[in-house]
C-alpha positions as CSV (number, residue, x, y, z in Angstrom):
1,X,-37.5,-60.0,71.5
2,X,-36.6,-56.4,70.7
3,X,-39.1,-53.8,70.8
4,X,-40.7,-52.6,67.4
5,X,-40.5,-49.0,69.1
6,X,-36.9,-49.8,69.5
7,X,-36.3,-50.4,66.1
8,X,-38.6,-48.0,64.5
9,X,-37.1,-44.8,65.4
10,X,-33.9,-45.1,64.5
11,X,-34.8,-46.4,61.2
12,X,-36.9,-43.0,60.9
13,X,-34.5,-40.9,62.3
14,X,-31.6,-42.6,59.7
15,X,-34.4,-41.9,56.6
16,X,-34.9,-38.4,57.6
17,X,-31.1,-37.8,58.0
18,X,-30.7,-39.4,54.5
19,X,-33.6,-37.5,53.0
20,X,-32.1,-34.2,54.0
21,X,-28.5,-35.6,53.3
22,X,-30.1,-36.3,49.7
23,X,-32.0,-33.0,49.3
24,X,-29.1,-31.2,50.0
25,X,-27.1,-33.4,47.3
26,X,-29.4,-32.7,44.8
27,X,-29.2,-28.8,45.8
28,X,-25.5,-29.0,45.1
29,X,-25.6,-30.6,42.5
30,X,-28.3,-28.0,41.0
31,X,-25.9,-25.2,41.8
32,X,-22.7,-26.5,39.9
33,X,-25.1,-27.3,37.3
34,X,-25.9,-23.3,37.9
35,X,-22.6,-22.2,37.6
36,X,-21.5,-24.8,35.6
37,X,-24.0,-23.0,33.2
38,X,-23.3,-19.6,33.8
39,X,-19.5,-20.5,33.2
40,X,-20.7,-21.6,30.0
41,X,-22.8,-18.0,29.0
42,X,-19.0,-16.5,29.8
43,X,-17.0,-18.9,27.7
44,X,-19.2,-17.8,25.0
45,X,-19.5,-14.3,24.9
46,X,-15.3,-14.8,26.0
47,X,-14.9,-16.5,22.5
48,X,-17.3,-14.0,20.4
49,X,-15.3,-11.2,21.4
50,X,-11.8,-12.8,20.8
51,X,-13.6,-13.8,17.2
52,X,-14.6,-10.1,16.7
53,X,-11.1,-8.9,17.7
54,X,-9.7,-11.4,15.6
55,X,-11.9,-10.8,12.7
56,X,-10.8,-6.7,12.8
57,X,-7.3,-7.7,12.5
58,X,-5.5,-7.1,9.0
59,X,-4.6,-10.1,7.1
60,X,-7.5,-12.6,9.1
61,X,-11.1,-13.6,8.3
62,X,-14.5,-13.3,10.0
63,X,-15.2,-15.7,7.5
64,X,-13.8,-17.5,4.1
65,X,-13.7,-13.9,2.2
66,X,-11.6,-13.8,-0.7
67,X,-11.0,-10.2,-1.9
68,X,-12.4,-9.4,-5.3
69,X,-9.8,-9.0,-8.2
70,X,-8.9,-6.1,-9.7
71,X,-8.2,-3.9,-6.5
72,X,-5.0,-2.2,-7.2
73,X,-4.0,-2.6,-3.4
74,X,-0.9,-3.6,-1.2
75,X,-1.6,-6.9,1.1
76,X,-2.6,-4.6,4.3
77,X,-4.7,-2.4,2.8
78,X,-7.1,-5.4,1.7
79,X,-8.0,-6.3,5.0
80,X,-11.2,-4.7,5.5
81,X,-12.4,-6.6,2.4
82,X,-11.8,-10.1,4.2
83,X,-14.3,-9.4,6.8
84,X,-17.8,-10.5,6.9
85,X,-18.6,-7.2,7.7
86,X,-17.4,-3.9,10.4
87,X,-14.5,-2.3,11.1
88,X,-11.0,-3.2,9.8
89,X,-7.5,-1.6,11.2
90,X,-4.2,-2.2,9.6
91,X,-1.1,0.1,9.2
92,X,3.0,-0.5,8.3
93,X,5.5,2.3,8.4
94,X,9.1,2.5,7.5
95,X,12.6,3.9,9.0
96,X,15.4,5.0,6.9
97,X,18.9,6.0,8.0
98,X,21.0,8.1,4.5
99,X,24.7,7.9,4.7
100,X,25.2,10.1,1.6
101,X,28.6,11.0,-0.1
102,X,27.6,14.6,-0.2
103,X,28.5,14.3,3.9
104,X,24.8,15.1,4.8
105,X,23.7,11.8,7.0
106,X,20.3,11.2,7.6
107,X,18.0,9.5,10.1
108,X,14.5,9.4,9.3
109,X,11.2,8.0,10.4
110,X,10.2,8.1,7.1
111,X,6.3,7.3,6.9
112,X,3.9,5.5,9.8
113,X,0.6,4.7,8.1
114,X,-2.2,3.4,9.5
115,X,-4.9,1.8,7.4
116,X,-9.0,2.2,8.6
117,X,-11.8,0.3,7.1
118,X,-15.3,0.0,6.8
119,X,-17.5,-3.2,5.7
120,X,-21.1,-2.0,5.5
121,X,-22.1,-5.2,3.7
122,X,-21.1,-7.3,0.6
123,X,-21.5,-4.6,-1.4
124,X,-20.1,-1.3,-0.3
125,X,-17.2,-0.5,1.4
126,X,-14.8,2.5,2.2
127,X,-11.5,2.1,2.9
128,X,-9.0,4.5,3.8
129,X,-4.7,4.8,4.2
130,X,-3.7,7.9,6.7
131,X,0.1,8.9,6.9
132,X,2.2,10.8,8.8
133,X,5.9,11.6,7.0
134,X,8.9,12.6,9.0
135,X,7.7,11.9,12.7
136,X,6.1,15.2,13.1
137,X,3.0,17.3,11.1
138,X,5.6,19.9,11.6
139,X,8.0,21.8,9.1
140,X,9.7,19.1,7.7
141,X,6.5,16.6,8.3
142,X,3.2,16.4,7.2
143,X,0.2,14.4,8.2
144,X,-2.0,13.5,5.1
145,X,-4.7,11.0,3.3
146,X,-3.1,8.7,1.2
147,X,-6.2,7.3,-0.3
148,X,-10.0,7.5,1.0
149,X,-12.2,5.6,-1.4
150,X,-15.9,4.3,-1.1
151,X,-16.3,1.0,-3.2
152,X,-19.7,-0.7,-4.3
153,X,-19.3,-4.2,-5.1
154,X,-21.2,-5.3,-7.8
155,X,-19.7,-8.2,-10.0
156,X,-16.4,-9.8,-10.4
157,X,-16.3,-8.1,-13.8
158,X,-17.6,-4.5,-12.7
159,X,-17.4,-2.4,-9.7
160,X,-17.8,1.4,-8.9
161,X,-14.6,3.0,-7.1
162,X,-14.9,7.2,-5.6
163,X,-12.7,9.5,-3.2
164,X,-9.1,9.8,-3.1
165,X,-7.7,7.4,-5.5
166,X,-4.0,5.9,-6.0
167,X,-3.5,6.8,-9.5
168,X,-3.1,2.7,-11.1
169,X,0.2,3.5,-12.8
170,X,3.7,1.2,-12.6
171,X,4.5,-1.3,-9.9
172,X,4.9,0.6,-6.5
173,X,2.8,3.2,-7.0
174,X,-0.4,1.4,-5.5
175,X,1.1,-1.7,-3.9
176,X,4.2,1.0,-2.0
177,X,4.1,-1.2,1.6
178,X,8.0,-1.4,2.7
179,X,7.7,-5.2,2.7
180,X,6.8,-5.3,-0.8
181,X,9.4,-3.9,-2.9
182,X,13.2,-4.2,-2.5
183,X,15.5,-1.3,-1.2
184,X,15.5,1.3,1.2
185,X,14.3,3.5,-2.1
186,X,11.3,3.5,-4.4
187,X,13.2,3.5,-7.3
188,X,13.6,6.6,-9.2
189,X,11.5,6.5,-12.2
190,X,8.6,5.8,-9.9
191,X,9.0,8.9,-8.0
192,X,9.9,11.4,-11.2
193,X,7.8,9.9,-14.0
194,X,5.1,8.0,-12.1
195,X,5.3,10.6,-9.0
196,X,4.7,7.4,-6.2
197,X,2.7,8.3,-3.9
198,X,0.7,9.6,-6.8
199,X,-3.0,9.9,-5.8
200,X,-6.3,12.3,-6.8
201,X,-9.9,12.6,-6.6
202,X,-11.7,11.4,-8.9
203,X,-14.4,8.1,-9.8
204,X,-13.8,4.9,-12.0
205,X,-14.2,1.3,-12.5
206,X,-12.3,-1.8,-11.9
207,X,-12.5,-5.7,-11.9
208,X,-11.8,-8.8,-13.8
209,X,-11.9,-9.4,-17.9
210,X,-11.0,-13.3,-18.1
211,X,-7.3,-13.8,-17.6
212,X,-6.7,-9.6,-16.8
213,X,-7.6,-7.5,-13.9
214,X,-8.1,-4.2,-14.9
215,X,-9.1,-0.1,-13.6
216,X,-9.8,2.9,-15.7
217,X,-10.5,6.7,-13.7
218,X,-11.4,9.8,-14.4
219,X,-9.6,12.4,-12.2
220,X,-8.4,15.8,-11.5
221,X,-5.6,16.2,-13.7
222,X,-2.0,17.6,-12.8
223,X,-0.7,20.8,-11.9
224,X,1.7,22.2,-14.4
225,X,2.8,24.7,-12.3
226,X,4.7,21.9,-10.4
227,X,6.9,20.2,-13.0
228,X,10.5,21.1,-13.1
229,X,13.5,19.9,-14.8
230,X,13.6,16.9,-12.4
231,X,10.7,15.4,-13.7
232,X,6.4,15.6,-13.0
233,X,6.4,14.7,-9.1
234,X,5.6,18.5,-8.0
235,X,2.7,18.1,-10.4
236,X,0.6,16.5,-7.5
237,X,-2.1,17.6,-6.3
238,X,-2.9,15.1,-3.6
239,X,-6.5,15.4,-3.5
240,X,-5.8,18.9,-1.5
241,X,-8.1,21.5,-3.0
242,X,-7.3,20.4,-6.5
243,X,-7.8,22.5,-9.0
244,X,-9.7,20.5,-11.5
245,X,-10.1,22.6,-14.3
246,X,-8.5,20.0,-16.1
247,X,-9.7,16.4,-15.9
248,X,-7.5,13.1,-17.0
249,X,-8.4,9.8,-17.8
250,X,-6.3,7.2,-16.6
251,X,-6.2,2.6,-17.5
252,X,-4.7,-0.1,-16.7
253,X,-4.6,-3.7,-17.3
254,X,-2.7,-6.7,-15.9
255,X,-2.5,-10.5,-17.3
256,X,-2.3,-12.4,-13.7
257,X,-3.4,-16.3,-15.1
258,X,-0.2,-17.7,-15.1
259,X,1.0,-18.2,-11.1
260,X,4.1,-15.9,-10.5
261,X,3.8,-13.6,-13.8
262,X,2.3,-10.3,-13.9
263,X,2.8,-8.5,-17.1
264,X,0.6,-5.3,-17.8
265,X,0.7,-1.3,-18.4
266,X,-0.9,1.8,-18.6
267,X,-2.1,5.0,-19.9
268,X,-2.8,8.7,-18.5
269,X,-3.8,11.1,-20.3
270,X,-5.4,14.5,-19.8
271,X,-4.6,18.4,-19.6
272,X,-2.2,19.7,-16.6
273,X,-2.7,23.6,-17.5
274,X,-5.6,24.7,-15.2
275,X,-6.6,27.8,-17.0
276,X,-2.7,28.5,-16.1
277,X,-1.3,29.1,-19.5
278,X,-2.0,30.1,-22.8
279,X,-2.0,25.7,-23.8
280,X,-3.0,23.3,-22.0
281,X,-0.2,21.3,-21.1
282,X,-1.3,17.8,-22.3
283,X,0.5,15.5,-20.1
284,X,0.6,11.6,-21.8
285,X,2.5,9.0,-19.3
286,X,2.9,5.1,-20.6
287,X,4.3,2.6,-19.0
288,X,4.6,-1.3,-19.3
289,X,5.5,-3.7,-16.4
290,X,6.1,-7.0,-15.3
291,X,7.2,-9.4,-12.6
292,X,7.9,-12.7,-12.4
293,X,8.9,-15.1,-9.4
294,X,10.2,-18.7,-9.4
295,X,11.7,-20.8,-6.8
296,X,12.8,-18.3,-4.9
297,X,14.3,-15.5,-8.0
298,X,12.0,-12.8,-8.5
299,X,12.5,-10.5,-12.0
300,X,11.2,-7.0,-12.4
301,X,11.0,-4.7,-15.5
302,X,9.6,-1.4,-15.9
303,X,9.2,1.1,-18.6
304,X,8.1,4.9,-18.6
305,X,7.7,7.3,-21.1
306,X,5.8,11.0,-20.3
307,X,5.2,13.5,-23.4
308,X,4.5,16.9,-22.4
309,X,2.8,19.7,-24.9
310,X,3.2,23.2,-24.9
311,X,6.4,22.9,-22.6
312,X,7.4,26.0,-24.6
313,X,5.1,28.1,-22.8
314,X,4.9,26.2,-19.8
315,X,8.9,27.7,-19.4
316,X,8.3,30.6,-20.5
317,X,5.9,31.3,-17.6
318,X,8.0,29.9,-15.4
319,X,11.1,32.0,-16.7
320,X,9.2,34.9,-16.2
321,X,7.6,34.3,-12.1
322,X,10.7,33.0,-11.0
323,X,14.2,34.8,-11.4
324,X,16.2,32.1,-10.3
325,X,14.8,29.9,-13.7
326,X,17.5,29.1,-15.7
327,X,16.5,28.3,-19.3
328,X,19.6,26.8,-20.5
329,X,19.3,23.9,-17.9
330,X,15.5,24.6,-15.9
331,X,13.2,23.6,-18.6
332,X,10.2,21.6,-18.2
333,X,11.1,18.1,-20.5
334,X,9.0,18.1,-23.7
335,X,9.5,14.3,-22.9
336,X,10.9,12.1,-20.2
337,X,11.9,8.5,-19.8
338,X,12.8,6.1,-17.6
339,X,13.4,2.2,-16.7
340,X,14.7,-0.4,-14.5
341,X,15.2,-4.2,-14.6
342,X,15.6,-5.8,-11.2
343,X,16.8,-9.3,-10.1
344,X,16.6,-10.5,-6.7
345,X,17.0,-14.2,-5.0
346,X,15.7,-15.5,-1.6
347,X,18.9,-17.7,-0.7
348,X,17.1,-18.6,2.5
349,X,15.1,-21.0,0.8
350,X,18.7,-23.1,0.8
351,X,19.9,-22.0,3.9
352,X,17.1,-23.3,5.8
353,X,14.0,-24.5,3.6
354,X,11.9,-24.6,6.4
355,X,12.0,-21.5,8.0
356,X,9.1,-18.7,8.2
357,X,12.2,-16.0,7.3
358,X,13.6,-14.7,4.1
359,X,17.2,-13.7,2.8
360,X,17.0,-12.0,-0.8
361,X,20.3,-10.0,-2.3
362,X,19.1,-7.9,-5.0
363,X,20.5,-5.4,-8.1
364,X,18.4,-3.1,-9.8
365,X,19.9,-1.5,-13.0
366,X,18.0,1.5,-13.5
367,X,18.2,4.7,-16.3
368,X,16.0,7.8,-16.2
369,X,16.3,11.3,-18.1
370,X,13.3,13.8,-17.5
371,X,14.9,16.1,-20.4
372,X,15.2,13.8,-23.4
373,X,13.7,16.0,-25.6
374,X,13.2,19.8,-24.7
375,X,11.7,23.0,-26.5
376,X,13.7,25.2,-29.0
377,X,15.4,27.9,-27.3
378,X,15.5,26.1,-23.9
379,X,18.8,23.5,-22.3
380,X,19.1,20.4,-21.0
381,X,21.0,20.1,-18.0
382,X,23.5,16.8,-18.4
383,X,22.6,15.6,-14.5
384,X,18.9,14.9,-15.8
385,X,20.4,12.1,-17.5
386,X,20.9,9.7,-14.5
387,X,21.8,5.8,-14.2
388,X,21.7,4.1,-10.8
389,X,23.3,1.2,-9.7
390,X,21.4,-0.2,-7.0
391,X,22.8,-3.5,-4.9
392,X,21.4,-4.8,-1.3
393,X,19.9,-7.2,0.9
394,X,16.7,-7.9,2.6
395,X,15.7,-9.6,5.5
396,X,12.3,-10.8,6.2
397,X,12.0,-13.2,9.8
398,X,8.5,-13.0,8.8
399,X,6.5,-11.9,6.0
400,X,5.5,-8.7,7.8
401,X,8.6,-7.2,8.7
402,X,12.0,-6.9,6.9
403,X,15.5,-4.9,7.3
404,X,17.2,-3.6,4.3
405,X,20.8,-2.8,3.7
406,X,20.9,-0.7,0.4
407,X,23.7,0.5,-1.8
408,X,22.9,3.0,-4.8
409,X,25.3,4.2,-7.0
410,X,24.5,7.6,-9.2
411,X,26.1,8.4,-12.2
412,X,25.3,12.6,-11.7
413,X,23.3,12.3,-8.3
414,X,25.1,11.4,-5.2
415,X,26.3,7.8,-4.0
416,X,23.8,6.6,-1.1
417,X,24.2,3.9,1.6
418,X,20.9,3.0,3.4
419,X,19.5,1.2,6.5
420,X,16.2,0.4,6.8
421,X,13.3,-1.5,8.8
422,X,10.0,-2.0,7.9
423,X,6.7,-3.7,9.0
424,X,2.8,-3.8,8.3
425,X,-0.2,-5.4,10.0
């Protein structure tokens, strides 16, 4: 028979080994539930800053945020109001190389813009579009605000709008990104009737009325001192120490209830003297617009008409400060009109159905003549009256980027040939 002693202590020797084997198991096990825990507190602070990063991008949500109606702006600049709330970034800029027939070729980084934002909460929120022009703040380049505007949300149907405003008139005047309108070129009676970019300080209103979105402002009114023959566009004042002797109302309204139709116009209307001149200068711009898109054709049509009063002694003055002012073919247009009809077609959507990228030809038929009517005593000067013949081709491979190929024929002006990219985020 074996001893109990024997047997005993390595039974107790093999418990405590196990004992200790197990308490150092469990201590393991406790730290990889430790870290195992910590990795967890890292994956989630990892993921809550990837979702903040995210949410400050243009174009994506913190949350389910529609934008409100009524905005007047292009796709990029409505980021900040898809956020929950905090900062927004965005931006798009453009590149333009001229071949003109005047001989005088042109390479240009034409614009890079970058949008900043601001959600303080559901209700009020600034938003703002910086630009630089030309590549340099230089002498041929300039760095300015585009719009700055502070906007309390209080209803679909009313909300309050202050700052730097873009002035609600025609098609590309507030929605001007390069990926949303066709061409190397804004076209012209945009830029002489409508001055695009036309914005000024000033306070308003905007929102929804059933099937129409609509904004009405009061703002500084134009400078007179500015127009020319060539139309109103050196009537800006840019928000830049306006004078604002002279104030101007300015409304629009677009029916949007019918998917792929916008049809709508607008109305400004207000004094551009300034204490200037013996009148007042009372500038009246009207324009109607629409757009419609259907399985890949997309039709645009645009009308402008600007009065001016007292253009009599609007050139007078100018006769007299300027010696190079020729009245027979310098005057100011006692009325001004413009208009375009365009027609473009995205063939990619035969080409290859499924694909993320675009192909649209386009031609824009456009007329303008800033001298259609002019004062007794005073010319017109026959290259006022201009018709354009614009033809190209624009390539999207996404919907944030596109190259143009552009060819615009001038009656008067000179014959332009255009490359361009574009992009916005």
């Amino acid at each position: 028979m074996i001893p109990f002693t024997r047997i005993a202590f390595p039974a107790v020797l093999v418990a405590a080994s196990l004992a200790g084997v197990r308490a150092q198991a469990q201590e393991t096990v406790g730290g990889f539930e430790d870290l195992a825990a910590r990795n967890h507190e890292l994956s989630r602070r990892i993921d809550a800053l990837a979702a903040e990063l995210e949410r400050m991008q243009v174009g994506e949500t913190g949350a389910d945020v529609d934008p409100p109606r009524g905005l007047g702006l292009a796709p990029g600049a409505m980021g900040v109001f898809r956020v929950d709330q905090g900062l927004s970034i965005g931006g798009y800029g453009e590149a333009v190389f001229d071949q003109n027939s005047n001989g005088t070729d042109k390479a240009d980084f034409l614009r890079a813009i970058l949008y900043a934002g601001y959600k303080f909460n559901d209700r009020w929120v600034f938003n703002s579009e910086i630009e630089f022009e030309h590549a340099s703040t230089g002498q041929s380049g300039s760095a300015s605000v585009e719009f700055a505007t502070l906007d309390h949300l209080r209803s679909p149907g009313f909300n309050l709008r202050t700052g730097l405003m873009l002035v609600p008139m025609g098609i590309v005047n507030e929605i001007h990104e390069p990926t949303a309108f066709a061409g190397a070129h804004r076209p012209e009676t945009e830029r002489r009737i409508m001055p695009s970019t036309w914005r000024e300080n000033g306070i308003g209103i905007f929102g929804e009325a059933g099937p129409f979105d609509y904004r009405a402002y009061l703002v500084n009114g134009l400078d007179a001192s500015g127009f020319s023959a060539g139309g109103l566009r050196g009537g800006r004042q840019k928000g830049s120490k306006a004078l604002a002797e002279d104030l101007a109302i300015v409304a629009r309204a677009d029916y949007v209830d019918t998917p792929g139709l916008v049809i709508g116009g607008s109305v400004y209307v207000g004094d551009s003297g300034q204490d200037q001149y013996d009148g007042g200068v009372g500038t009246t711009i009207a324009e109607v617009h629409g757009i419609y898109e259907w399985n890949g054709f997309e039709l645009r049509a645009l009308y402008a008409q600007a009065d001016v009063d007292d253009a009599d002694l609007l050139n007078a003055t100018l006769d007299a400060d300027d010696d190079d002012f020729d009245p027979l073919t310098d005057s100011v247009g006692e009325r001004l009109e413009g208009g375009y009809v365009q027609l473009g077609y995205d063939v990619m959507r035969h080409l290859a159905p499924d694909s993320r990228a675009s192909l649209t030809p386009f031609v824009r038929l456009e007329t303008i003549d800033t001298q259609v009517e002019v004062p007794a005593g005073f010319g017109n000067d026959a290259s006022t009256d201009e018709t354009i013949t614009t033809i190209g081709i624009d390539y999207k491979p996404i919907d944030n980027i596109v190259f143009k190929l552009t060819f615009a024929d001038y009656d008067e002006g000179d014959d332009k040939t255009s490359l361009s990219m574009g992009y916005v985020f």
